[in-house]
Every structure is written in structure tokens, then in C-alpha cells.
PAMARVEX-583390 format. One line per 2 residues: number of its first residue (from 0); their letters; for each residue x, y, z of C-alpha. Coordinates in Angstrom, 1 decimal, m for minus. Layout:
NUM> A> X/Y/Z ~ ...
END
This chain:
0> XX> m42.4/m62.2/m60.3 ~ m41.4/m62.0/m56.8
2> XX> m37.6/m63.0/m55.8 ~ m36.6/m66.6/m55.0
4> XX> m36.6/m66.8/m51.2 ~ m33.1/m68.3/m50.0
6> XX> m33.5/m69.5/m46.5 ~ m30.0/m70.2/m45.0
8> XX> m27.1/m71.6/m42.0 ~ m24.1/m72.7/m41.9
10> XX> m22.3/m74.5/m39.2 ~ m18.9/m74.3/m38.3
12> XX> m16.0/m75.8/m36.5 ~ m12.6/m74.5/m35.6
14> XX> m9.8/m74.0/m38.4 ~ m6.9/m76.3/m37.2
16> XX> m4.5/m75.2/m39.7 ~ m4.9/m71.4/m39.7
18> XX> m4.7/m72.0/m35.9 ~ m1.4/m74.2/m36.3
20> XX> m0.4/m71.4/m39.2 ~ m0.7/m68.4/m37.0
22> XX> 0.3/m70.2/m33.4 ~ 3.7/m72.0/m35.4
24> XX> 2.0/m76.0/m34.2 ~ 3.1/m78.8/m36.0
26> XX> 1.5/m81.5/m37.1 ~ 2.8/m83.5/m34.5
28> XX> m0.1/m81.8/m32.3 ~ m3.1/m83.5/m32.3
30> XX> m6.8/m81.4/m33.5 ~ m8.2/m81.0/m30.7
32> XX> m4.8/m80.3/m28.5 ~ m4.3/m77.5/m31.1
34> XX> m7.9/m76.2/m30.5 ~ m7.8/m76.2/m26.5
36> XX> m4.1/m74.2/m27.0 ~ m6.2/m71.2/m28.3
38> XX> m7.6/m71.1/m25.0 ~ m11.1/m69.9/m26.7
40> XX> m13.9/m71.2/m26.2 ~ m15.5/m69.4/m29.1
42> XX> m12.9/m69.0/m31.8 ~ m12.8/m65.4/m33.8
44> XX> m14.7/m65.8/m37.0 ~ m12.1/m65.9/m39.4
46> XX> m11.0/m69.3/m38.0 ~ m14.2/m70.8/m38.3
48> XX> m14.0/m73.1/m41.2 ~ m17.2/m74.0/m43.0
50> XX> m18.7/m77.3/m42.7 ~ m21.8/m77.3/m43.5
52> XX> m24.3/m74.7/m45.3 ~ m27.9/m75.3/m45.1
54> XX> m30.2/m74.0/m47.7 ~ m34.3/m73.5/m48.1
56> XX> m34.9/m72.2/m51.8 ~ m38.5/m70.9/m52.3
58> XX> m39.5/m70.4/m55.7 ~ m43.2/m70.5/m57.5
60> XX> m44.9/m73.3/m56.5 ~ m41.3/m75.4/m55.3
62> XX> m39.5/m76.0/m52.3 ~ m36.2/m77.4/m52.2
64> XX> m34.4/m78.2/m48.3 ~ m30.7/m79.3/m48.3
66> XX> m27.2/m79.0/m47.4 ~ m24.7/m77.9/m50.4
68> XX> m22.6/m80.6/m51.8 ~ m22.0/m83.8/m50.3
70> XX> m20.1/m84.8/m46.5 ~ m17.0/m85.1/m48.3
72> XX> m16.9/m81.8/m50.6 ~ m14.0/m79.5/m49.1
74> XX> m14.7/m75.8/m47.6 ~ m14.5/m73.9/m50.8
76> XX> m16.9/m75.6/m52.6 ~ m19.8/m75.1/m50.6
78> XX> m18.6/m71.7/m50.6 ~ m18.8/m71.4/m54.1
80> XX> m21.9/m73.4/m54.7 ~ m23.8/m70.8/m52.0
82> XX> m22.7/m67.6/m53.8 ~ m23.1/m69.2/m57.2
84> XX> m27.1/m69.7/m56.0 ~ m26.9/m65.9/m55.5
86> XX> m25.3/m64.9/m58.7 ~ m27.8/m67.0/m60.5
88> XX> m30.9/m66.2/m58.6 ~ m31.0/m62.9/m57.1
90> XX> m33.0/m64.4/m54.1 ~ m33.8/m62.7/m51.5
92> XX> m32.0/m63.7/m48.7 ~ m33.3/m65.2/m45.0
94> XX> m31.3/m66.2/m41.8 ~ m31.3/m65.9/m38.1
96> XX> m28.5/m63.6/m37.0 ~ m27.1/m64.0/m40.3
98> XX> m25.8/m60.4/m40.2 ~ m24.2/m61.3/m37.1
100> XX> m22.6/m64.6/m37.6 ~ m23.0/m66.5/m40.8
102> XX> m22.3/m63.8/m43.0 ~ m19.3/m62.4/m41.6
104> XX> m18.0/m66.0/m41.6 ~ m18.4/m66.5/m45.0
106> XX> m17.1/m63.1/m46.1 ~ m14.0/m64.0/m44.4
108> XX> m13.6/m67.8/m45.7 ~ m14.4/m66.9/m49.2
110> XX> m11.8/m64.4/m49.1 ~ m9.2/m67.4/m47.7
112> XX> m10.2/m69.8/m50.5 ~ m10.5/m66.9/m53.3
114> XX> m14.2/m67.6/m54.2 ~ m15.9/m64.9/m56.3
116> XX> m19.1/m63.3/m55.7 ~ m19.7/m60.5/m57.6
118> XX> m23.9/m59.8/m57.6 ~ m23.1/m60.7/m53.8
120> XX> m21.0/m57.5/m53.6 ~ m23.1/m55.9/m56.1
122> XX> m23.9/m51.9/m54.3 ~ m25.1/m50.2/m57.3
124> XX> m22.1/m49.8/m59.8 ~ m23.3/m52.0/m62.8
126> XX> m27.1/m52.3/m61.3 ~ m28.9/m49.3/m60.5
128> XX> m31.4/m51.1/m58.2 ~ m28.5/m52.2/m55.7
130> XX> m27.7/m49.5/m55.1 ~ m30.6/m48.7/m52.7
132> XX> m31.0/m52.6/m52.1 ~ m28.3/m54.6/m52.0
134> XX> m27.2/m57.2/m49.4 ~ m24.5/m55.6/m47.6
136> XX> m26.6/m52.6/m46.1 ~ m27.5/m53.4/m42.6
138> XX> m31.2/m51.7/m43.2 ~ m31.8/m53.0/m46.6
140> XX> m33.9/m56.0/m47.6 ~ m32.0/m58.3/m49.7
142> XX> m30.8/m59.8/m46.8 ~ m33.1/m60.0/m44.1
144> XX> m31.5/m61.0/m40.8 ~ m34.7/m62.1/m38.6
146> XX> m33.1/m62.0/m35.7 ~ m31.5/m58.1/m35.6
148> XX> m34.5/m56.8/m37.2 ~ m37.2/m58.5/m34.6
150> XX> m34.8/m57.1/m32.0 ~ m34.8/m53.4/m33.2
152> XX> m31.3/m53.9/m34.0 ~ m30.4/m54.1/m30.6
154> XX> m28.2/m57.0/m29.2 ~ m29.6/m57.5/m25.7
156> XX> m33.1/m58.0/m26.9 ~ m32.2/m60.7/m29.7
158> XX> m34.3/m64.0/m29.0 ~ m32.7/m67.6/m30.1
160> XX> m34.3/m69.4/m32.8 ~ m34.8/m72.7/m30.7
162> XX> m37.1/m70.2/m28.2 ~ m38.9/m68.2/m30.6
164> XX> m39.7/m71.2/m33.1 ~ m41.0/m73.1/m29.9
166> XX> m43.2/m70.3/m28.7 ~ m44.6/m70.0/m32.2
168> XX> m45.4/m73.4/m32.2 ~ m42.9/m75.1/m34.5
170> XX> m40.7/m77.7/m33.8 ~ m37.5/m75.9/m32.6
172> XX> m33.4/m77.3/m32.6 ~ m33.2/m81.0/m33.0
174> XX> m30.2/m83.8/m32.2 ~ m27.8/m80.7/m31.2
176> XX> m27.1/m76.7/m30.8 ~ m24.1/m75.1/m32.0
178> XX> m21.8/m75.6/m29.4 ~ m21.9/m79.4/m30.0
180> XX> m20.8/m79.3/m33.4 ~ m16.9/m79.8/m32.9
182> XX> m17.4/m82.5/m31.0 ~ m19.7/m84.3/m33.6
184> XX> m17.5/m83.5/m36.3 ~ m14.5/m84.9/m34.2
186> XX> m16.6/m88.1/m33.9 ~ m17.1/m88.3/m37.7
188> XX> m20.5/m87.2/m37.2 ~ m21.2/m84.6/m40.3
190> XX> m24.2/m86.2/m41.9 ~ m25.8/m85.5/m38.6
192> XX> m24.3/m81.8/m38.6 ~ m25.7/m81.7/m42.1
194> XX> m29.3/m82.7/m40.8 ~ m29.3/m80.2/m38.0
196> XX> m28.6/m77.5/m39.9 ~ m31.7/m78.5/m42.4
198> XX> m33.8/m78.4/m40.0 ~ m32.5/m75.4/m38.7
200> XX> m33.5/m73.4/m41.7 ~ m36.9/m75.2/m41.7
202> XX> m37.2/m73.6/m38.3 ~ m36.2/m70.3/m40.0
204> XX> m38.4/m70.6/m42.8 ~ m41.3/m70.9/m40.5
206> XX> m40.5/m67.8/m38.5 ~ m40.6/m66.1/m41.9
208> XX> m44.1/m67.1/m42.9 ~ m44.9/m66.0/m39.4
210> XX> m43.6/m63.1/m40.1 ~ m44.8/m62.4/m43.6
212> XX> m48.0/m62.8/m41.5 ~ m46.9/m60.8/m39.3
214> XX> m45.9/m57.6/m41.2 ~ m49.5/m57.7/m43.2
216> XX> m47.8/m59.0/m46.4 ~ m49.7/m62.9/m46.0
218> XX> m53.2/m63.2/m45.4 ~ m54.1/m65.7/m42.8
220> XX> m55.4/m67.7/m45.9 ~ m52.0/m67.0/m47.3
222> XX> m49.8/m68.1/m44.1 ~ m52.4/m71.1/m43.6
224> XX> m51.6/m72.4/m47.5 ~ m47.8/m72.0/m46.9
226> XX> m47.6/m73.5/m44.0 ~ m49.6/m76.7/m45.3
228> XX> m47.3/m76.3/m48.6 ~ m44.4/m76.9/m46.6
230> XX> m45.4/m79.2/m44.1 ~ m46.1/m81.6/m47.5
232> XX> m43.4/m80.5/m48.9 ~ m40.8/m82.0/m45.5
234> XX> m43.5/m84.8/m45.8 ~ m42.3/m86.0/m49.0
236> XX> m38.3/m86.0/m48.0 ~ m35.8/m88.4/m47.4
238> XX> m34.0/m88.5/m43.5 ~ m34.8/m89.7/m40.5
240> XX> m34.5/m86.3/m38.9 ~ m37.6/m85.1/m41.2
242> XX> m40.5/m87.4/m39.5 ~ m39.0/m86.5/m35.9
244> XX> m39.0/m82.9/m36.9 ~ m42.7/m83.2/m38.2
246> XX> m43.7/m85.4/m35.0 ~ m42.9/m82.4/m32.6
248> XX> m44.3/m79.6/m35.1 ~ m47.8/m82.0/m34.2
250> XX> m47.1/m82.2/m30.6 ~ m46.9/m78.4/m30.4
252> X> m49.4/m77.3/m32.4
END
């Protein structure tokens, strides 16, 4: 039987206290004086704390399309819970620019909040396969990063997701993009950040059928089933981002 397919994204937002650790702020400064001190507009990764991680888990005949955890659940849970999906399931992993960005992000905040995730790290040692397939190795297949590998592995030809999922027809970025997120957490807005990043990787999942298509591994019997699977599938969920996502997949095809 094939791997699981694990479809993911996380969304971020600036860590306050490593940036009052390492700058010496009190806590007499508020948030978002603290993050306008760093004078970055983009901050390095390892201070970009973990708010949300979205996840599209493909198995036999099932979909399943949600955020880890609940609003409330603090950064190294959904840390945990992700890698524990990979130590479980061996899926085979699916993101856009997730060799670029997510990844690195949660290599460095699992390390801060001692998470384990051993078959994650797995290169070979105790399994023989990994160690021509693993998910570290930029070429290798356990983890394939859509984005670099459409590009050729070249930065200046990447392609953002919103674009490419609109030319392809599907419904592209709802509600927000990235750069809005610290301003919707500040609000209190994180079930909203939680539904964007859904239907972020239902964007990404699409790509990947297209591209399963694509690379002569789907039929076009095959990509016309899945896609119809999954359109049901977000038919049958609960959120009010779902039926405006689904509403402008119909306007563009």
C-alpha cells in the first residue's frame, strides 16, 4: 500500500519572548513595541513561534483537513502532535516551499521546546530504506517541497501558491496572506488564522493532484476521481471558510 499523503503549513508570528530574551526587554514593553524594536520586518526563523499547523492526511479511501490541537493548545504541542503524525505514519510528505520555510521553522522550534522526532530524523541508521529516502535530503521524495521542485530548485523562478492555484483553476488564498497574520493574532483572531491555513493546504493538495497528473503517475480518470473525492469530501465539513472556498473553486472552473 502506497504512503499516507501528509499535506502541510504552518503559520507563524513573531516570538516576543526570545525577542525580549535575546534584546534584555522587560515586560514592561508592550508586544508589539517589542516586535517593531527588532526593526525587521520579516523576523529570522528561529523567532518565529508556531501558531498554527495545518494538516491534509490522505489515506485509502479518507481525507481528513484540519489544524492540530485546538486555539488554545501552546507551541509545543502542535509541534509534538505534527511529528508524532510522522512517527506513526510514515507519510509522505507535501508543502509549498516547505523546504524553504516551514521546515526550517519547525526544526528550530522543536529544538527550543525539546520535542522528539526520531523517524523524522531517520537517514538510514536503524532503517535501511532512509537511507536513500529520507526527509532531510533536499532531492529525495519523502518530502516533496512543490514549490523548489516546480522551480528546478532555483529561487528566482519559484511561483506563489495563491498564483499557481489560481491559474490552475482552484480557488487560491482566502480571508489573508501571511504577512497579515500578526496582526490577526494581535486582534485575537486565531480561529481565522487556523481557517486560512486549512485552506491553504487544500490549495496545496490540489496542486498535488495536478501534479500527480502532471508527472504521468494519475490518469486523467484518476485526477478527475480525486478531484471529485475531495471536492465531497470539503463539501461535507464544518466552517464557514469551506462553502466560500468551494464557491470560488466553481467560479473558476
Amino acid at each position: 500500500m502506497a504512503a499516507p499523503v501528509l499535506v502541510f503549513d504552518i503559520e507563524t508570528v513573531p516570538d516576543v519572548a526570545g525577542l525580549r530574551l535575546l534584546n534584555d526587554i522587560g515586560p514592561e514593553v508592550p508586544d508589539a513595541t517589542v516586535v517593531e524594536m527588532s526593526e525587521r520586518e520579516f523576523q529570522p526563523l528561529h523567532l518565529h513561534r508556531v501558531v498554527a499547523i495545518g494538516c491534509l492526511m490522505r489515506t485509502a479511501g479518507k481525507f481528513r483537513v484540519r489544524c492540530l490541537g485546538e486555539p488554545g493548545d501552546d507551541e509545543r504541542k502542535l509541534l509534538q502532535e505534527f511529528f508524532d503524525i510522522v512517527e506513526k505514519s510514515t507519510p509522505q510528505l507535501v508543502s509549498w516551499n516547505g523546504g524553504g520555510f516551514d521546515l526550517q521553522v519547525l526544526h528550530y522550534r522543536a529544538l527550543i521546546n525539546r520535542v522528539s522526532a526520531s523517524r523524522y530524523w531517520e537517514t538510514g541508521d536503524n532503517r535501511q530504506e532512509f537511507r536513500w529516502n529520507n526527509y532531510l535530503g533536499r532531492y529525495h521524495s519523502r518530502h516533496l517541497d512543490l514549490m523548489d521542485l516546480l522551480a528546478l530548485y532555483t529561487p528566482r523562478a519559484s511561483a506563489r501558491l495563491d498564483d499557481l492555484a489560481r491559474l490552475c483553476g482552484f480557488p487560491g488564498k482566502l480571508g489573508m496572506d501571511g504577512s497579515q497574520v500578526w496582526d490577526a493574532y494581535q486582534a485575537g483572531r486565531l480561529p481565522e488564522i487556523r481557517d486560512y491555513c486549512e485552506t491553504d493546504i487544500a490549495n496545496t493538495y490540489l496542486v498535488y493532484c495536478r501534479f500527480q497528473l502532471f508527472r504521468g503517475l494519475w490518469t486523467p480518470d484518476e485526477y478527475e476521481a480525486e478531484i471529485e473525492a475531495f471536492r465531497a469530501h470539503l463539501e461535507s465539513l464544518q466552517g464557514a471558510h469551506w462553502p466560500q472556498f468551494l464557491s470560488r473553486w466553481q467560479v473558476a472552473q
